[in-house]
N, C-alpha and C positions, 0 to 999 in steps of 0.2 A: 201671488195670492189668489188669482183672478183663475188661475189651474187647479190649484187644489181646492178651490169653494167649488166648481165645477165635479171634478172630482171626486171629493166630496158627496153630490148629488148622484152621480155613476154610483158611488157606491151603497148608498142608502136606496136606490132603485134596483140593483143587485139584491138588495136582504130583502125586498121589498115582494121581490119574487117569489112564488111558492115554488115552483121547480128546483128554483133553489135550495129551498129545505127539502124539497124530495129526497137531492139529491145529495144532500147535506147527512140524510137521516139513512141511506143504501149504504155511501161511503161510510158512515158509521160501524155499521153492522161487520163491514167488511173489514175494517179498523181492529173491532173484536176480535172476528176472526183471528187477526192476526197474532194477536195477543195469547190467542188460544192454544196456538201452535210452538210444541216442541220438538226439540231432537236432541236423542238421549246415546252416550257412547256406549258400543258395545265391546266385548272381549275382540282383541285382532284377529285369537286363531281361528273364530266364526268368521269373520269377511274373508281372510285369506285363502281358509279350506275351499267357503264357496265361489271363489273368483278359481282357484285352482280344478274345481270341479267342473267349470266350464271347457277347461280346456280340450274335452272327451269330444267337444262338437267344432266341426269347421263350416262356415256358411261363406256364399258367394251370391248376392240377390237374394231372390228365392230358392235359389239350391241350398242343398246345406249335406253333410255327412256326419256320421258318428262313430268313433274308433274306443271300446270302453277301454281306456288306458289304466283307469283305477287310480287318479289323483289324488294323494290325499296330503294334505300339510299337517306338520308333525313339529310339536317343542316352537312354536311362535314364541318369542319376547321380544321388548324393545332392546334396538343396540345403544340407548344413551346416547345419539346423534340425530333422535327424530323418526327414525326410519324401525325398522323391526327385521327380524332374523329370522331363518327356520330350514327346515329341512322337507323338500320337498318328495315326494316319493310315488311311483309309478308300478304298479302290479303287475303291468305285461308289456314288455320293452317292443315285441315287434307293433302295436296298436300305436306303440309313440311313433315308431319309427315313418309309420303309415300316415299317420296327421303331419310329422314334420315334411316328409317328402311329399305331402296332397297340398301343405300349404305354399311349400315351394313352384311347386307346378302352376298350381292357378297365378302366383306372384308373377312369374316369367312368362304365364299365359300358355303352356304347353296344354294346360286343362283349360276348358271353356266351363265346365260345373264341378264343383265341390263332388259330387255323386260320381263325376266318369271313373272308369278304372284306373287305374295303373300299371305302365307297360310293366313292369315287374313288383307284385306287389309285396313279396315274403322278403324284397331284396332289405339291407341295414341301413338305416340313413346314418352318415359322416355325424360326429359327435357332434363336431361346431355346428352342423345343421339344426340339430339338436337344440343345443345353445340357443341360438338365433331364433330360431321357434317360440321358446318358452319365452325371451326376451321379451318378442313381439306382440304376445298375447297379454303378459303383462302390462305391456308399455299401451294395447289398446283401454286397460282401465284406465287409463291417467295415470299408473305408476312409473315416472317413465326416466327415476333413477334405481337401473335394476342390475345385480349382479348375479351371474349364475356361473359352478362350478361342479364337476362330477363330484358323486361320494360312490363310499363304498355300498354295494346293495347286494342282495342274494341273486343268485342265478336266473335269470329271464325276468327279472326287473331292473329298474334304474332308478337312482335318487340323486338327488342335488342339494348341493350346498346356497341358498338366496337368501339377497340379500335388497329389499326394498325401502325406499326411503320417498314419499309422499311428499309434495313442499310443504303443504300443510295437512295435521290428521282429519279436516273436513274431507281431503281427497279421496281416501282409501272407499274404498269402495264396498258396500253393505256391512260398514263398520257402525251404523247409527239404528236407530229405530225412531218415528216417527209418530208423533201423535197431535188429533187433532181436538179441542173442544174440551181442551185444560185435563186431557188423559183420557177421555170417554173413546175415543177411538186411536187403538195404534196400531203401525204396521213396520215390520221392516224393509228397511231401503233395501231394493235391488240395486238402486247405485249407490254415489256418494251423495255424503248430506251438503257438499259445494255445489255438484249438478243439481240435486233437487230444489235448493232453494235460487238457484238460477231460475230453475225451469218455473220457479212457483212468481219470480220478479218479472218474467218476462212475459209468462199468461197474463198477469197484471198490467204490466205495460202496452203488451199486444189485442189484448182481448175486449179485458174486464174498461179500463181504461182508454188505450187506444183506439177501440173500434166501437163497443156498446157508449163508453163516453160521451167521445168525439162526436156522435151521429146524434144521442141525446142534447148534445151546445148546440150542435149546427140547428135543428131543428127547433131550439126556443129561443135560440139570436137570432136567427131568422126575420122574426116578426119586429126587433126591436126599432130599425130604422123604417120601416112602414108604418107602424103604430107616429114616430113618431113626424110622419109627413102626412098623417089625417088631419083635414079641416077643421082649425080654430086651436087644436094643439101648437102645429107648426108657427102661427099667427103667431103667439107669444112666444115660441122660443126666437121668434125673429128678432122681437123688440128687445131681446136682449142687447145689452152692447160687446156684443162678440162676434165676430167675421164668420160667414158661414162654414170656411172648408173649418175653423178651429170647433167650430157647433161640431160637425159631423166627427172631426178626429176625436172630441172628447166623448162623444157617441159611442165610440169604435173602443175606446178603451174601456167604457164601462162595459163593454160586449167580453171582451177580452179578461177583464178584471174578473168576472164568473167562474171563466174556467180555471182562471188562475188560483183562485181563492179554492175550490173544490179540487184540484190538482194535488195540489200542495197539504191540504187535510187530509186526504184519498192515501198520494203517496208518500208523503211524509210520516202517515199514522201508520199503516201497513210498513215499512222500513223500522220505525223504532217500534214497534210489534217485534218483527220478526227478530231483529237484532238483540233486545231484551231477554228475549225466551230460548236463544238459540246461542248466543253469546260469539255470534257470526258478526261485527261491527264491518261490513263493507259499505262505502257511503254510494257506489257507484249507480245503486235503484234512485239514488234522489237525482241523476238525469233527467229522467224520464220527464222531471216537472217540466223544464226550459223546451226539453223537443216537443212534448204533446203541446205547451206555451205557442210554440214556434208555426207546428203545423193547424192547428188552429186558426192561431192569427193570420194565416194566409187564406185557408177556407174564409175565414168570416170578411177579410178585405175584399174577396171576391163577390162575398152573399150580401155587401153592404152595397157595392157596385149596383147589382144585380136589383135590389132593394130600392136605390134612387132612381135604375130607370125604368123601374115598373110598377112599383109604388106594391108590389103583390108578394107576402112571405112564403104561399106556395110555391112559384115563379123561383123565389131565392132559393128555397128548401131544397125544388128536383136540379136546381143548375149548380150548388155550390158539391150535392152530390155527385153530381155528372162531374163535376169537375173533379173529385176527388177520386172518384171511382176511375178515370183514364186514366190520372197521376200515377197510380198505385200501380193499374194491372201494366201502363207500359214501363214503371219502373222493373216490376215483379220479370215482364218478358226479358228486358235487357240485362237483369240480371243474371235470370237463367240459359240465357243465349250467352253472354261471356263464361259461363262455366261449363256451356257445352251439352246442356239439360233440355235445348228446344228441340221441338218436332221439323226433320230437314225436310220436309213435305210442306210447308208452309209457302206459298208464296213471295216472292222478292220483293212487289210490288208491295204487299201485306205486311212484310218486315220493316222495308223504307219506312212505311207509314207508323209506324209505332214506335220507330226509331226518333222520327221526327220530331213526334209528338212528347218522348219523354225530353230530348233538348228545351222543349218551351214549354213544359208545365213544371210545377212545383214537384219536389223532387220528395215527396211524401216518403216512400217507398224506401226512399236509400235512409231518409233521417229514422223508420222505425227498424230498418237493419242496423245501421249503424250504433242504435242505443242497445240493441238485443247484445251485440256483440262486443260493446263498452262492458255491460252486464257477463258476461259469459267471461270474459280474458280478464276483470278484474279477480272472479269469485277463482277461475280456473289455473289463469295464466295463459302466458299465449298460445304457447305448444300444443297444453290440452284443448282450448277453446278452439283451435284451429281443424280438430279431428270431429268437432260439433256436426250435425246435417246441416248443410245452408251456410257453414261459414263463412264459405269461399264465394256467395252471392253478389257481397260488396267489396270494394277495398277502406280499409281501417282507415289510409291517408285521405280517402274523399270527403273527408268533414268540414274542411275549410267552402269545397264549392257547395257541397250539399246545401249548405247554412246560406254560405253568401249568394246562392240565383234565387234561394225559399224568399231568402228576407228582398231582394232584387224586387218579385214577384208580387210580393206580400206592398212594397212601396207601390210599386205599378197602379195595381186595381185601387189602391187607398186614394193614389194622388188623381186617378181617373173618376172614381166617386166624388171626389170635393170638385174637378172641373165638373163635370156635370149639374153638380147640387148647387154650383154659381150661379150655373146657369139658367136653371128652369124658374120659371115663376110661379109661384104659390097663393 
């Protein structure tokens, strides 16, 4: 009883806060937003034509070449299995012949650009190359159950017999059109309406949430345990009859309870927004509560620290970002150094050190990869999600340690704040 009448008080000094309805009243808005937002299905043989018309161009980095093969998809309908049917057809068989055999090249690495020549360039590429080409190109929209078979064509052209099957029709790719602000604004998707509303969960979770959020709590919890260790305040929360590290832990949770309570409106409202309008029911955005929860709660265990031994919420403000800001950039390097993405000019001594550093800090960096990518392999699946930029940054199995050194961490500075606030006298 003696928890929740406390409690209780956390949370009625929670409403009690304007910041809080600030930010009570943005999440709103952003709620609307959500609401606002549709995505409308279009006819197949428009997303097919134009995923087929891509195929005229090969890119490698910044290189890139263009072969006008004259793609055009012809009789799209559904096969009554999910998937769709059609006939695909090519205007100038050597232009094919030239993108199959350039994309070969660069695959096997004989070309180093999309642009070099070709030791023989009028030569015919092998059918099955052929094949394998157009597969490929497919399979990079996320269509990646794909069958292809010659047809019959005129003379110095080629067609094909395909056959695509999407796991789900959110997949296919500029099959949807997009609007924003209940139809005042629409646009069609260049991709699918899967990726898009990933990419729109995960600005949300990374951005909007994750980083403008996160930095708006830190910076008004901040003050909360300095506020409440000023003279004549502190005096009466003594006289309670309650043990001081339980004063502070119940502190710490009305700290906590803020961003919980804004999290969970934020992304709960924007998730059945999106879901309602879009008739996409993935629950896997509502993550994001528990991680932003999680990496929070570690930030403010430290700002609370930080807070009892300096009595100063500036103090708390630049140290629990300091702290946050190392977590991140040495998770960020380590990530990108196991995929092979760092600069080998870097120093060894400069490596150790950041190496180091991500072993004992909070593992910030992998918990908001790892939600990006919970988001991404639900909406996508794994296969597709896997062809993502950045997929390969984390591994999918590091969620058990990720969580369990955060929450480790997160005890650490909480139980170091209550010895300390035993300790001092007031």
């Amino acid at each position: 009883m003696r928890f929740l009448a406390v409690l209780q008080d956390s949370f009625r000094e929670t409403l009690d806060c304007k910041t809080f309805w600030v930010l009570f009243a943005v999440s709103s808005l952003v709620v609307l937003l959500a609401f606002s937002v549709s995505i409308t299905a279009l006819r197949p043989e428009e997303a097919l034509g134009d995923i087929a018309r891509g195929f005229d161009l090969l890119a490698r980095g910044r290189s890139r070449v263009r072969h006008d093969a004259g793609f055009k998809v012809e009789g799209a309908r559904e096969d009554g299995k999910g998937g769709y049917a059609f006939t695909l057809r090519a205007a100038s068989a050597p232009a094919v012949h030239r993108l199959a055999r350039t994309w070969e090249a660069l695959a096997q690495g004989t070309l180093k650009k999309a642009e070099d020549p070709l030791p023989d360039p009028d030569a015919a590429a092998d059918p099955e190359l052929v094949e394998r080409y157009l597969i490929a190109r497919f399979r990079s929209q996320q269509l990646l159950r794909v069958s292809v078979e010659p047809a019959e064509a005129p003379e110095g052209t080629l067609a094909w017999t395909v056959g695509v099957r999407p796991e789900r029709p959110e997949l296919l790719h500029g099959a949807h059109r997009l609007g924003v602000g209940f139809g005042l604004m629409e646009t069609r998707l260049g991709t699918s309406a899967a990726i898009a509303l990933a990419g729109i969960e995960r600005f949300l979770a990374d951005v909007l949430a994750g980083l403008a959020g996160l930095l708006f709590a830190v910076v008004v919890t901040a003050s909360f345990v300095p506020d409440m260790l000023q003279k004549g305040r502190i005096d009466v929360l003594l006289s309670r009859p309650l043990g001081r590290s339980t004063l502070l832990v119940y502190k710490y949770l009305g700290g906590l309870l803020y961003v919980v309570l804004i999290a969970s409106y934020l992304v709960g409202g924007v998730w059945l927004g999106l879901a309602v309008r879009t008739g996409i029911w993935d629950p896997s955005f509502l993550l994001t509560v528990p991680v932003l929860t999680l990496v929070f709660g570690v930030l403010y265990a430290f700002s609370v620290w930080v807070g009892v031994a300096t009595r100063s919420a500036l103090v708390a403000i630049l140290s629990t970002i300091a702290l946050w800001f190392s977590s991140s950039s040495a998770g960020s390097f380590q990530a990108m150094s196991r995929a092979g993405m760092t600069s080998a000019s870097l120093p060894e001594l400069m490596g150790d050190l950041i190496a180091a550093l991500y072993r004992v800090l909070p593992r910030t960096f992998d918990l908001k990869e790892l939600n990006n990518q919970a988001i991404a392999r639900s909406h996508l699946g794994a296969e597709a999600a896997a062809t993502l930029p950045g997929a390969a940054l984390v591994d999918p199995a590091s969620w058990p340690f990720a969580v369990g050194s955060t929450l480790f961490l997160l005890a650490v500075f909480l139980a170091a704040a209550c010895v300390l606030f035993r300790k001092r006298d007031y």
